[in-house]
N, C-alpha and C positions, 0 to 999 in steps of 0.2 A: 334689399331682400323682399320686403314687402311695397316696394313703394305705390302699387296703384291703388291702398287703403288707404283712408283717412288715417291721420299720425296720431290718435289715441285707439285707434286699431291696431296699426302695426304695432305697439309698443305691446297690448296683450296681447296677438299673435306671439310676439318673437319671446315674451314671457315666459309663455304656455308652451314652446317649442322647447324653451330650457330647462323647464320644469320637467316636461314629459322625458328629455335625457336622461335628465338627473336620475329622475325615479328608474328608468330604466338601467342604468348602469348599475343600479345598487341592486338590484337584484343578483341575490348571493345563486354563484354556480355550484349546483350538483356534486360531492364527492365521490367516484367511481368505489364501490359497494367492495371495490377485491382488494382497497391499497385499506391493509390498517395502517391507523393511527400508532404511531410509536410510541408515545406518554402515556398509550394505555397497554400495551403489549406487554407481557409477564417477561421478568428478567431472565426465564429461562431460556426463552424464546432468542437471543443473543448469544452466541458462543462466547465467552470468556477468553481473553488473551493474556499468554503470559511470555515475555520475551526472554531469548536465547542469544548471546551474541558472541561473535570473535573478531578479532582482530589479529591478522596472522601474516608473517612477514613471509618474503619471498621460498625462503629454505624451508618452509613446513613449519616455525619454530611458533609460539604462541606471543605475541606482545602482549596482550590483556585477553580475557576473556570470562562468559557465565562460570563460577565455580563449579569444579568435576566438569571441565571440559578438554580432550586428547585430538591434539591436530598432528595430521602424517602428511610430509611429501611423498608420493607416491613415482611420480614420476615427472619428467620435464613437463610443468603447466599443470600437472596433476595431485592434486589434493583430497584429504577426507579428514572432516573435523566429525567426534563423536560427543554427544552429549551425554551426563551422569543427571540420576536427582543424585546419589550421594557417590561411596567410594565404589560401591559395589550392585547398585542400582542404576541401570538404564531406563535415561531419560523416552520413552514415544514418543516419537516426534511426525508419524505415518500419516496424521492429518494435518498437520500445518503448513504455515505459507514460506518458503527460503525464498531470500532476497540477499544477492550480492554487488558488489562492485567493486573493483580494482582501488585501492588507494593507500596511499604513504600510510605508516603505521604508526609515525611520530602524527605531531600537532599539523604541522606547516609543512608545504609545499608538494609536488604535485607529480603524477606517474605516467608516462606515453602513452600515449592512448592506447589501450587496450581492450580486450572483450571477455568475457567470463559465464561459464553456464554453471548451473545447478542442478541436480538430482536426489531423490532421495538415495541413500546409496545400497547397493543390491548388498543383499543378506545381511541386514540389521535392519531396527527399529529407531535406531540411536543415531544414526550419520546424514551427513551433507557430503557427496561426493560434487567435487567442484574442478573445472578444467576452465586454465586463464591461454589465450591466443594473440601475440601481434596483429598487424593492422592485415598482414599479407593470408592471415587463417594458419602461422604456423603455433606449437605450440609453445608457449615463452611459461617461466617462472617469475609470477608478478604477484607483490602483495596485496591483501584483500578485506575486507570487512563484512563481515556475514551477519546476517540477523535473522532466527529463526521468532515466529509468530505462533502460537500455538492459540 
């Protein structure tokens, strides 16, 4: 690298070449002024989650679910699970997040491949309207597990 110096030359060249790296690499980068910092951010500032779930067998029927929860088949592939706070209080659910997917309702083993949508469901505050599909886009009655996010 240095060789046309004298070798107690090169040695402080290639020293001073490492050093002047060093120092530069530690130079700490810049934070962009518009991302806060999270560990200081007020817990308001966080939406709060509270989860809603079912587990609902092929025929509309409930296997397990959030207590004061009512699941209907409505039609072939067609479903609507409703949520309570209690017997006679509807859960809001109009800004949270629904997430499905088709699966056995027992512990073990496993359903054809299938496809499933979600919606909030028209004229309530309280529902999950869910519609499950075969592989060919017709409509099939397949069991499912839901999880609402609030």
């Amino acid at each position: 690298m240095f060789n046309f110096l004298p070798r107690g030359l090169r040695t402080t060249c290639a020293l001073s070449a490492i050093a002047a790296l060093s120092a530069a690499s530690a130079v700490a980068k810049p934070q962009p002024a518009s991302i806060p910092d999270p560990a200081v951010m007020p817990a308001a500032a966080f939406p709060q989650c509270a989860l809603w779930c079912a587990v609902i067998n092929s025929d509309g029927t409930i296997a397990r679910a959030h207590l004061h929860t009512t699941a209907s088949h409505l039609a072939t592939g067609e479903y609507q699970v409703l949520f309570y706070n209690s017997v006679t209080s509807q859960k809001d659910i109009t800004k949270c997040a629904f997430t499905a997917t088709v699966g056995v309702t027992g512990f073990s083993g496993s359903e054809p491949a299938t496809f499933i949508t979600v919606a909030g469901r028209a004229g309530t505050s309280n529902g999950v309207y869910l519609a499950t599909y075969d592989q060919t886009g017709a409509a099939v009655d397949a069991p499912f597990h839901l999880l609402v996010s609030c």
